[in-house]
C-alpha positions as CSV (number, residue, x, y, z in Angstrom):
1,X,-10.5,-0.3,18.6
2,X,-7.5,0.9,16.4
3,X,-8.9,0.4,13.0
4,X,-12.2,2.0,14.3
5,X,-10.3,5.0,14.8
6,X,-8.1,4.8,11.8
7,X,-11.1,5.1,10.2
8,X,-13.2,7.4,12.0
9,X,-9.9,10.3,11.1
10,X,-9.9,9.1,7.5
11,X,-13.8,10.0,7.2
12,X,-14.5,13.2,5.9
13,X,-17.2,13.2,8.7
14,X,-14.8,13.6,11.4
15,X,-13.3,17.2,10.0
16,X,-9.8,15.8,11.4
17,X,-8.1,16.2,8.1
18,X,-9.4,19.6,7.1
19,X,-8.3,20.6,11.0
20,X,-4.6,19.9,9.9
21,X,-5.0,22.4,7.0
22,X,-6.8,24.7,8.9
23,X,-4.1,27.0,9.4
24,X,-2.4,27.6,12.8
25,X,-3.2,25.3,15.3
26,X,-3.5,26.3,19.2
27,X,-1.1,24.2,21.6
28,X,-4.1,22.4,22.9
29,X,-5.1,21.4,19.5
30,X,-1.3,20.0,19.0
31,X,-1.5,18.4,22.0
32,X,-4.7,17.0,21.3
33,X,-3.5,15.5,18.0
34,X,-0.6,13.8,19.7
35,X,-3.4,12.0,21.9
36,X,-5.3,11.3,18.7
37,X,-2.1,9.6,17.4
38,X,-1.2,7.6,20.4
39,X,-4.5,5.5,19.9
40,X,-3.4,4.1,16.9
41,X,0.2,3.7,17.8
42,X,-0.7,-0.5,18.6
43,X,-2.0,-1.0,15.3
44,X,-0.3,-2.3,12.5
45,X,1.4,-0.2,9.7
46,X,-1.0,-0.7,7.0
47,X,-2.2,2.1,4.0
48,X,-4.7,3.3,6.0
49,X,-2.3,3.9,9.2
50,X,0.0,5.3,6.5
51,X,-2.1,7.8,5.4
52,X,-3.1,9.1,8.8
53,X,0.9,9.8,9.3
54,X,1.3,11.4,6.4
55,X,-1.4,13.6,6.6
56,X,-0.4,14.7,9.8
57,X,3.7,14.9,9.3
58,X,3.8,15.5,5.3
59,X,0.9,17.3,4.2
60,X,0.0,19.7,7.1
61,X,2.4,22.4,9.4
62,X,1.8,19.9,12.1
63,X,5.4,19.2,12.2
64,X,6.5,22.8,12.1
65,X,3.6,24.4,14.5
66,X,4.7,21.4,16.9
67,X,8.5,22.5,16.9
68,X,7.8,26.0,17.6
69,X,5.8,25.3,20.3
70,X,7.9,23.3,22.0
71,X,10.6,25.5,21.3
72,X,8.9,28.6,23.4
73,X,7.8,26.2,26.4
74,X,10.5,27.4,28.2
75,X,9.9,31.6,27.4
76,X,5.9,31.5,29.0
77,X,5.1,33.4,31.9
78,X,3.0,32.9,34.9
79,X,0.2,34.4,32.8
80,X,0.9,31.8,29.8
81,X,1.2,28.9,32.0
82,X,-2.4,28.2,33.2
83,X,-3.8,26.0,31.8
84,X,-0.9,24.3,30.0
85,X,-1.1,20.8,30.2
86,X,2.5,20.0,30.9
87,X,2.5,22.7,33.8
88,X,0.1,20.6,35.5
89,X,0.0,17.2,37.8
90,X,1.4,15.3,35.0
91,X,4.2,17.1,33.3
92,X,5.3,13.8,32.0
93,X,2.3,13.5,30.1
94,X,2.8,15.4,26.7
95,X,6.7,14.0,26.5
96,X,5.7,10.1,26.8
97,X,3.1,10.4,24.3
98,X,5.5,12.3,21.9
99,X,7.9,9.3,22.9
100,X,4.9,6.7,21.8
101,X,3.8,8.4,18.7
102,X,8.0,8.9,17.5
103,X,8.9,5.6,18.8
104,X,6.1,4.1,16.4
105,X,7.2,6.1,13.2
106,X,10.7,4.7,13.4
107,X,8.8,1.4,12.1
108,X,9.1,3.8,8.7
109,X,13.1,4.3,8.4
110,X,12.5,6.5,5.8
111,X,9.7,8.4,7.0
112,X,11.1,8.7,10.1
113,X,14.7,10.0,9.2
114,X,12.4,12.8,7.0
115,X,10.1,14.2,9.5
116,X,11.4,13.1,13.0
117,X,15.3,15.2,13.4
118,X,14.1,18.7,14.0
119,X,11.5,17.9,16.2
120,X,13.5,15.7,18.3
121,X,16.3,18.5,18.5
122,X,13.9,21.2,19.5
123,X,13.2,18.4,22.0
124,X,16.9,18.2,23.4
125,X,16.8,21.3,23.8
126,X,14.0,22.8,25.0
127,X,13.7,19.6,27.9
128,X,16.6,21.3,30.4
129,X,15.2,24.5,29.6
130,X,12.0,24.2,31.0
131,X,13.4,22.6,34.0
132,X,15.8,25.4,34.7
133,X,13.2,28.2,34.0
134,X,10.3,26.6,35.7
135,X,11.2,24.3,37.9
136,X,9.7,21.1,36.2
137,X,11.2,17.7,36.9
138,X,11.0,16.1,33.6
139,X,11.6,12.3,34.3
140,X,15.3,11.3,34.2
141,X,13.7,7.9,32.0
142,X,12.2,10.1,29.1
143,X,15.1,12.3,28.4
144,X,17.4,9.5,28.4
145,X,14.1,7.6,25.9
146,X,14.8,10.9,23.8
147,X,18.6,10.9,23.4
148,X,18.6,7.2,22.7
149,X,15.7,8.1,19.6
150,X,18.0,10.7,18.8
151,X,20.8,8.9,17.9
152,X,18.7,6.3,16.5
153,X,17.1,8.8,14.0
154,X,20.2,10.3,13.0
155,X,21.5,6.6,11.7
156,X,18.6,6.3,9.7
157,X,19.0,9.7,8.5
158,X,22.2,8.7,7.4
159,X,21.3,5.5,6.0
160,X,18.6,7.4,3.7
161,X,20.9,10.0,2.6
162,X,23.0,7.0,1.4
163,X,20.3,5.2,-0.5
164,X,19.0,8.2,-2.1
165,X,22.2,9.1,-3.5
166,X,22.8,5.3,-4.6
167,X,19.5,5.3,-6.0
168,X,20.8,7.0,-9.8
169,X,23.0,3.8,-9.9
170,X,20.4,1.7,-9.2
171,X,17.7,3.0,-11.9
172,X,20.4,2.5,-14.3
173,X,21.1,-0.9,-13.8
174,X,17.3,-1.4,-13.0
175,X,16.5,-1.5,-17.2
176,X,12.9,-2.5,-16.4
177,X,9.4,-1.7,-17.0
178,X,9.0,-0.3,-13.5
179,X,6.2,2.1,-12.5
180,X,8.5,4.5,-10.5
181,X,9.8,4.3,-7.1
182,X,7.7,2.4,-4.1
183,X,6.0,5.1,-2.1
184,X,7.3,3.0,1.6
185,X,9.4,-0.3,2.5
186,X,7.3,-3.0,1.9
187,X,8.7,-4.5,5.2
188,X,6.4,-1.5,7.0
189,X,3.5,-2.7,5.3
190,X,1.2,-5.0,7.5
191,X,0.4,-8.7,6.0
192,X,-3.0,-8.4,6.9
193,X,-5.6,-6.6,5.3
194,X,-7.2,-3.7,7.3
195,X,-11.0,-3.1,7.1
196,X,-10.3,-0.2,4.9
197,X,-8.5,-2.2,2.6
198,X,-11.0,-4.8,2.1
199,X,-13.9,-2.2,1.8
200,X,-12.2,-0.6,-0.3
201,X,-11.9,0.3,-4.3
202,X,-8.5,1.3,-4.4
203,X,-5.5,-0.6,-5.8
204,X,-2.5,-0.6,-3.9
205,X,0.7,0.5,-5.4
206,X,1.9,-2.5,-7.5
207,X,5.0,-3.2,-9.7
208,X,5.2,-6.0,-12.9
209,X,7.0,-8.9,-12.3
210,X,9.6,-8.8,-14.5
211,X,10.0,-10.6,-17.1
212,X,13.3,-9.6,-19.2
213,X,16.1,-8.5,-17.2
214,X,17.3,-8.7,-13.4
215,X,16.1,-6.9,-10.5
216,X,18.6,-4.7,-9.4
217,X,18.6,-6.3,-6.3
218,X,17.5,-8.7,-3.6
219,X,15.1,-5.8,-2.6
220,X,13.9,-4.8,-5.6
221,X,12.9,-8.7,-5.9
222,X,11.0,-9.1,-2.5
223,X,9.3,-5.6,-2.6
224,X,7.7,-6.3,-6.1
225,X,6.8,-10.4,-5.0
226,X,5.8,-9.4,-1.4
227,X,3.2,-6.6,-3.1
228,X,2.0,-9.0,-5.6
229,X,1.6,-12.1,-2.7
230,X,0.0,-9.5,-0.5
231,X,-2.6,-8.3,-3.3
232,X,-3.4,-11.6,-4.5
233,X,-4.2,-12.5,-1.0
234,X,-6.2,-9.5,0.2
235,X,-7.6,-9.1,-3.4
236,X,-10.1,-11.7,-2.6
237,X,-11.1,-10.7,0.2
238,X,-12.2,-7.6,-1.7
239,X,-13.6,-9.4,-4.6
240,X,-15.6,-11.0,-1.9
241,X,-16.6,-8.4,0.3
242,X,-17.4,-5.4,-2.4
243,X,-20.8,-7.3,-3.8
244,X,-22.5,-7.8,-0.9
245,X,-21.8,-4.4,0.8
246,X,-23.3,-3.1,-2.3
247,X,-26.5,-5.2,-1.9
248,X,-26.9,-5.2,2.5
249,X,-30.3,-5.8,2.5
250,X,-30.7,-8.6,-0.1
C-alpha cells in the first residue's frame, strides 16, 4: 500500500509535486499534505521515500507556509474558524499526524535537525495559545509527545552542527578519490529494494572503494561498503527486471 503511494506522488500524473511549487498553499491544502505524508510514514526509508521528503521539506515553502499557519491558529475569529479542521470533533487530529509524520523524519538525523526546529517551536508555542483563546483541550499526551521531539531535535541539531564543522578535518585527512559528500546516512537507507528502484534506470549515489589510502573513518568505511553491498544486491534485480518490462507482451 505504501510503495503504491510513494509512487503514485512521484508520477508526474498525480500533479502532487507541481502542487508544492504552486505557490501559497490554503490551510486545507497543508493539512491535506500532512495526511498524504502519514500514509507512507510505515514504509521504509528508501530513495524513493527520500525524495517524497525532500520535495516536500527542501524544495517547496511547505515548511515555511506550515509554520505560519500554525503560528496564527490562535489569532482566528469565529468567522475564520468554520470549517477548520482542528476546530472541529477531533482537535487532536492535525497535531498526531504532525507527531507521525516528525516522529518518522527523525529516522534522518540530519534531515531532521535541518527542517524540523522551527516548526516544532511554532508548535510549543502556538499549542497553549489556542487553548487559552479558544477553549481547545489539546491532549495532555501530545504536548508532552511534542516537548520530548523537541528536545530530541535539538540534540541532533547539535550533533550536526558538530559534524559539519568537523567535516574540513575530515576531507583533509580523507586524501581519496571520493565523489563528494553522501547526500543521507546510509544507516537511513532501507536494505531492500523498493519497486521504484528495481524499475528503475537510475544509479544510486555510489563511492569507489578505495584503493590507496585510509578511510577517514569507521564511517566513511561502512557507508562506501554498505552502498556497494546494497547495489550489487539490488543491481540484479534490475538487470533482471528492466528487459522484460521493455518487452511485456513477448
Amino acid at each position: 500500500m505504501q510503495e503504491e503511494v510513494i509512487q503514485n506522488l512521484l508520477s508526474d500524473r498525480s500533479g502532487f509535486t507541481e502542487q508544492l511549487k504552486d505557490g501559497e498553499l490554503s490551510g486545507d491544502w497543508l493539512v491535506l499534505i500532512t495526511r498524504i505524508l502519514v500514509k507512507i510514514c510505515d514504509s521504509g526509508f528508501g530513495d524513493s521515500k527520500l525524495k517524497i521528503f525532500q520535495n516536500v521539506f527542501s524544495h517547496s515553502d511547505y515548511p515555511k507556509q506550515l509554520t505560519s499557519y500554525i503560528s496564527n491558529l490562535p489569532n482566528h475569529n469565529e468567522r475564520e474558524k468554520k470549517g477548520i479542521i482542528i476546530y472541529g470533533t477531533t482537535p487532536d487530529r492535525f497535531w498526531h499526524d504532525l507527531l507521525v509524520v516528525f516522529e518518522d523524519i527523525t529516522k534522518l538525523p540530519s534531515f531532521a535537525s535541518q527542517n524540523l526546529p522551527v516548526l516544532l517551536k511554532a508548535i510549543k508555542r502556538t499549542l497553549p495559545a489556542i487553548e487559552e483563546e479558544h477553549g481547545l483541550h489539546i491532549s495532555d499526551e501530545i504536548k508532552d509527545k511534542f516537548e520530548v521531539l523537541l528536545v530530541k531535535i535539538k540534540n541532533m541539531k547539535s550533533e550536526y552542527v558538530t559534524k559539519q564543522q568537523d567535516m574540513p578535518n575530515q576531507r583533509e585527512r580523507n586524501n581519496d578519490e571520493d565523489e563528494g559528500d553522501p547526500p543521507n546516512d546510509f544507516r537511513e537507507i532501507s536494505i531492500y529494494p523498493s519497486i521504484i528502484e528495481i524499475t528503475s534506470r537510475n544509479i544510486p549515489f555510489l563511492r569507489k572503494n578505495k584503493i590507496r589510502g585510509p578511510y577517514s573513518g569507521i564511517h566513511h568505511y561502512l557507508d562506501v561498503q554498505f552502498r556497494l553491498l546494497r547495489r550489487g544486491f539490488c543491481g540484479t534485480f534490475q538487470t533482471r527486471h528492466l528487459p522484460i518490462s521493455r518487452k511485456p507482451h513477448e
